[in-house]
C-alpha positions in Angstrom: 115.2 135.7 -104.3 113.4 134.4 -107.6 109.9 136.5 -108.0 106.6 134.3 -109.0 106.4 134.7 -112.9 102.1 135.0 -112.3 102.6 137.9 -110.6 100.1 140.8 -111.6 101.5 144.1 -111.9 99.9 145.3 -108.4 101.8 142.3 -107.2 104.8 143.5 -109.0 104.1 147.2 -107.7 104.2 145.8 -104.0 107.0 143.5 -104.0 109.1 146.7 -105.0 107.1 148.6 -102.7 108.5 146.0 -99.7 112.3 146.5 -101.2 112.2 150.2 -100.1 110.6 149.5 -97.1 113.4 146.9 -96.3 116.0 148.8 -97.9 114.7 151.7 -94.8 112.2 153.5 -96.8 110.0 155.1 -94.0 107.3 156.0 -96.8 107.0 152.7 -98.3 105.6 151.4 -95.3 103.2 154.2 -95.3 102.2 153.7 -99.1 101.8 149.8 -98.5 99.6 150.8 -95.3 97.5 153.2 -97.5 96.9 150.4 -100.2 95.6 147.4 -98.2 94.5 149.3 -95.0 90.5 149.5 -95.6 90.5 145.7 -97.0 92.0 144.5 -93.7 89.9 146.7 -91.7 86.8 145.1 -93.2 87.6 141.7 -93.3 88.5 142.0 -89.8 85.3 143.8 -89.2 83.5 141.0 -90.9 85.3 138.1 -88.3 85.3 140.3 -85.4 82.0 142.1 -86.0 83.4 144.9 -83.6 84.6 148.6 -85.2 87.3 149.2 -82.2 88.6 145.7 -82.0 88.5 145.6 -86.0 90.6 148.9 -86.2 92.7 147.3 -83.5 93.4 144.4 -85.1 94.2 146.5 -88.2 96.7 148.4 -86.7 98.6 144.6 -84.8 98.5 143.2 -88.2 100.3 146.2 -89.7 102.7 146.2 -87.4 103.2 142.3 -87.2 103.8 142.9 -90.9 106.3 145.5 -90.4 108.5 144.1 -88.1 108.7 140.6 -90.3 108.8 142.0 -93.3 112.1 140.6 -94.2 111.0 137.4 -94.0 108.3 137.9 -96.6 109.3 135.3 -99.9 108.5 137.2 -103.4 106.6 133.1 -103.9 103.9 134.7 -103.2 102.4 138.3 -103.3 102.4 140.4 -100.3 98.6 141.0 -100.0 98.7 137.3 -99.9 101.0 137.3 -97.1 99.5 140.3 -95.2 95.9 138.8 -95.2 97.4 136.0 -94.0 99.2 137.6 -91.2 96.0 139.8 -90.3 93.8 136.3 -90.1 95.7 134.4 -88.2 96.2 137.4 -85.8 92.3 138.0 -85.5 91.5 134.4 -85.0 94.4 134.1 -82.1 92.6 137.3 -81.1 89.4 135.5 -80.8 90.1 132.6 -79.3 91.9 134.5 -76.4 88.7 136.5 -76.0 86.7 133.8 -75.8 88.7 132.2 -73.1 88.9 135.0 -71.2 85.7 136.0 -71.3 84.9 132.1 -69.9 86.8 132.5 -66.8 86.3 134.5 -63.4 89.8 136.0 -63.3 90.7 138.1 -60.3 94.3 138.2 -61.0 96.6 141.2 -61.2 96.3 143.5 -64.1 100.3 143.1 -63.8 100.3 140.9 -66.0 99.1 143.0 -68.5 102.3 144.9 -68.4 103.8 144.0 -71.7 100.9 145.5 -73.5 102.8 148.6 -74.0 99.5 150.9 -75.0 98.0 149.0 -71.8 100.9 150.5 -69.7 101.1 153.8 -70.6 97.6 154.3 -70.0 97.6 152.3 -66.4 101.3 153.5 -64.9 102.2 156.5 -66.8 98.3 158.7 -67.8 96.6 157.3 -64.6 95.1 159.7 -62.2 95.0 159.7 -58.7 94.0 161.8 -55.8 96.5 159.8 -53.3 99.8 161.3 -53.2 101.6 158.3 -52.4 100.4 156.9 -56.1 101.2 160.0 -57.9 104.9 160.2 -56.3 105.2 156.2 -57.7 103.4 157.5 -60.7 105.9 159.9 -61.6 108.5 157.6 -60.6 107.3 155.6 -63.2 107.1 158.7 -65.6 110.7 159.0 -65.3 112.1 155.9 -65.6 110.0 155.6 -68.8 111.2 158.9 -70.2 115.1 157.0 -69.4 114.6 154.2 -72.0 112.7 156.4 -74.3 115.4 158.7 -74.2 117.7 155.4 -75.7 115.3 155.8 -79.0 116.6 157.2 -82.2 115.4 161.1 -81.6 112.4 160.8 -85.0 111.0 157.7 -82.6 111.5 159.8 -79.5 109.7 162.4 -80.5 106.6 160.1 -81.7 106.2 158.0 -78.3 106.3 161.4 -76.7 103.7 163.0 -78.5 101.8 159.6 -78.8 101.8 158.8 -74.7 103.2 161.4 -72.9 101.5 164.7 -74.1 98.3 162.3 -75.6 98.5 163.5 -79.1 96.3 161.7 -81.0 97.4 160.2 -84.5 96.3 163.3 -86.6 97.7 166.0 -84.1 101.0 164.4 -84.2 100.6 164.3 -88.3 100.1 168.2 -87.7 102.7 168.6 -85.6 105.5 166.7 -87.5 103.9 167.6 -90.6 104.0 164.0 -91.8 101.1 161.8 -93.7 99.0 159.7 -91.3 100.3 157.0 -92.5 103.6 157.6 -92.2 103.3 158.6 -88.4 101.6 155.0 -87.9 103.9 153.3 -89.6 106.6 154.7 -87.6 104.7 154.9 -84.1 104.7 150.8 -84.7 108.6 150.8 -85.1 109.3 153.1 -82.3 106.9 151.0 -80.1 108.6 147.5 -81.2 111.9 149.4 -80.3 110.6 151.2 -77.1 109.2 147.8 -76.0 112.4 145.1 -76.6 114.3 148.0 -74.4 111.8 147.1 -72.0 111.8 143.9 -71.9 116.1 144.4 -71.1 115.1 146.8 -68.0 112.5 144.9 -66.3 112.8 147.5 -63.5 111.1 150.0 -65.6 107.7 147.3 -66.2 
């Protein structure tokens, strides 16, 4: 695919940067993570005007990014296209949050289900004095750890540290001995994977 002529030589830097990523490159994503994560954040920040959701939204744009990244055209120059991916995301984000925050819902949190951070921490960390929910609870547990067992063992291991023990991001760069960056860049593959399999066992939602 023909490369815009204008492009600066950051430009330039990235679009190689997104070859190795595509080409299966597990740091690339981390060094195109550490290069346009803090802009994102803040201009997220500045349309959300909320830390937590802004480092949310950080983190869905990334891994929107990620997972479409062979689709991004060399026509224009990734920061280009990532900005674009990260606004569009926070202003479907706002809209959503508007409208729900409009309406008296009293419906099941079910539907919440293919949120697959929202699970985990409903179904699978819940805590419960009544012994009929912890029986279903590690019912659950084990019918998770039966599709997670279908993952390639490096995104195994991360969804396992990540949900099941509670690691938080830099314990599990301690553990694995890997950059930050590198362990979120892969946690969002391993959850894209973990969650299609899902979707394929609805038994296990």
């Amino acid at each position: 695919m023909e490369i815009n002529p204008n492009f600066s030589e950051q430009a330039l830097k990235d679009y190689n940067t997104v070859c190795n990523a595509i080409e299966g490159n597990e740091n690339a994503y981390a060094e195109l993570m550490g290069r346009y994560k803090d802009a994102i954040y803040f201009l997220l920040l500045k349309m959300t005007k909320n830390k937590s959701d802004a480092e949310d939204l950080t983190m869905e744009a990334f891994g929107k990014a990620f997972k479409n990244i062979k689709q991004y055209s060399p026509k224009y120059a990734f920061s280009t296209w990532l900005f674009k991916i990260a606004s569009n995301n926070c202003i479907d984000f706002l809209r959503k949050k508007k409208s729900t925050i409009s309406q008296v819902s009293n419906s099941s949190t079910d539907k919440d289900s293919n949120d697959l951070e929202d699970y985990f921490s409903k179904h699978i960390q819940a805590k419960g004095p009544d012994p009929e929910e912890e029986l279903i609870k590690k019912q659950k547990v084990n019918h998770m750890r039966e599709v997670v067992g279908k993952l390639k063992p490096r995104y195994r291991r991360l969804i396992e540290l990540r949900y099941f023990k509670e690691y938080s991001y830099e314990e599990i760069s301690q553990e694995l001995e890997l950059p930050i960056g590198t362990v979120k860049a892969q946690l969002f593959r391993a959850r894209e994977l973990l969650f299609n399999l899902l979707k394929n066992n609805k038994k296990y939602i």
